[in-house]
N, C-alpha and C positions, 0 to 999 in steps of 0.2 A: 544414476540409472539413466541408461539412451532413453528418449522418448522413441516410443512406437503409437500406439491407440490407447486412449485409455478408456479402459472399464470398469468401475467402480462405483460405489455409493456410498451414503455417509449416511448411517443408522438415527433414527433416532436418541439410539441409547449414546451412541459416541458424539452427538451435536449437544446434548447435554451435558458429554464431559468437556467436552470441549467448551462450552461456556462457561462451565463452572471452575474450570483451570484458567482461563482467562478472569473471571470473578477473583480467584486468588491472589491474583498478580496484581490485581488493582487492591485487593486488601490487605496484600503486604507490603503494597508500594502509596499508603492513607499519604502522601501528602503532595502527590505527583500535582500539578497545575497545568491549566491553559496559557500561554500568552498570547495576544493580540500581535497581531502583523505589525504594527508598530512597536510596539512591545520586544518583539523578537529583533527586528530592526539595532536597537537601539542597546542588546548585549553582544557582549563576547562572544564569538565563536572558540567554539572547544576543538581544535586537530589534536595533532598527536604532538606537535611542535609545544603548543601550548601546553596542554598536561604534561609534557616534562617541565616547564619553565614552572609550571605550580608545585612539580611535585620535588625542584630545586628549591623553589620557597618557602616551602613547607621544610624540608629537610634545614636550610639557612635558619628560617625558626626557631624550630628545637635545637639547633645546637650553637645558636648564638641568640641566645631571648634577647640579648640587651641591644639589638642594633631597631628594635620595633617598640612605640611608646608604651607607656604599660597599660594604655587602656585598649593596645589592639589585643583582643583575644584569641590567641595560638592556641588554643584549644577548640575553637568554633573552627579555624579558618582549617584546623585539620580535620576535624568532621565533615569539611565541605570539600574537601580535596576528597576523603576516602568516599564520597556521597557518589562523588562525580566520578570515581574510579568503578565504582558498583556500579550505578547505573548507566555506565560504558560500557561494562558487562552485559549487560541486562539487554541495552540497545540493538549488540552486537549479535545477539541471538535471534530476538527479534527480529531482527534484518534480514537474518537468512532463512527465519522461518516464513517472511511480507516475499521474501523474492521465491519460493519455491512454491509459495502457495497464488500469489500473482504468476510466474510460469505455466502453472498447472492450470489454472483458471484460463489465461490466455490459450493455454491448449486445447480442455475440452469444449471452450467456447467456439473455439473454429472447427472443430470437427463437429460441434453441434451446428454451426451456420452454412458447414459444406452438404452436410444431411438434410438440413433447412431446406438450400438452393435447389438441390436434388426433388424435393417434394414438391417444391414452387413448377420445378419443370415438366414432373408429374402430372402435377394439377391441371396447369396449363394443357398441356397434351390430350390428357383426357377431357377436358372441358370442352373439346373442338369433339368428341363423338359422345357424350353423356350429356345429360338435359341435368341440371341442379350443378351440375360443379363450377361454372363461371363465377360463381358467387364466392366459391372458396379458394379458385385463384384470383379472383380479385383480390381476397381479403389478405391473403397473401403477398400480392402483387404493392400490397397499400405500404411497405417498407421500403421500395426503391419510387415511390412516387415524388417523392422530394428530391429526390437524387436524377431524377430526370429532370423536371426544373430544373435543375442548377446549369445541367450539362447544353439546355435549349440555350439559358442565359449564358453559359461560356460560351457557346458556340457562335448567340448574338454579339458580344463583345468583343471577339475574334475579328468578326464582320465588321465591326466600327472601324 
């Protein structure tokens, strides 16, 4: 669907299904884990190159058991192949559901900071002929106050 404006809301009733469809996934997926940055460091990356070289080892395996000693178990190490084929799946949705729902968010985040700015200019405007609104474009104004800083600082560093 093209982006144009979006206008929408997200019920109460539908933020609840929607936690609790996510509640699901984690309770049909009871053994998923965290690793540590170092942790993840230190395994295998899974491409597509790889899952095939598993999923030829797997297949070598099963149809030649005697080339693996008998206490490797072919039986685990295909469990952990089909593990890794499912939750490829699983990833892969999820992925397109993080990126559409990240797009969207990126979207109406900026038509809400263009409306934002819009108000800021407002404020401002009307602060210069109304007595009480200086106060509410300041408070306004209190989001690009750091963002000046910075720009006096680049502009002193320039200088140097």
């Amino acid at each position: 669907m093209p982006y144009e404006n979006i206008s929408a809301a997200v019920s109460d009733q539908a933020m609840g299904e929607i936690k609790a469809a996510i509640a699901a996934i984690h309770k049909n997926l009871p053994f998923l884990i965290n690793l540590t940055p170092a942790e993840r460091r230190k395994r295998f990356k899974m491409g597509d190159k790889s899952l095939a070289f598993v999923r030829n080892s797997v297949t070598a395996t099963q149809n030649n058991p005697s080339i693996v000693p008998s206490n490797f178990d072919i039986a685990e190490f295909n469990r952990d192949y089909q593990l890794t084929v499912a939750l490829s799946e699983v990833l892969g949705l999820l992925e397109q559901l993080t990126e559409t729902v990240d797009d969207t968010l990126l979207a109406v985040g900026s038509e809400s900071m263009s409306s934002s700015l819009l108000v800021y200019d407002y404020a401002k405007t009307a602060a210069r002929h109304s007595p009480g609104l200086k106060s509410v474009a300041d408070q306004l104004g209190e989001r690009f106050k750091a963002l000046g800083r910075r720009r006096a600082k680049a502009s002193d560093d320039m200088a140097a």
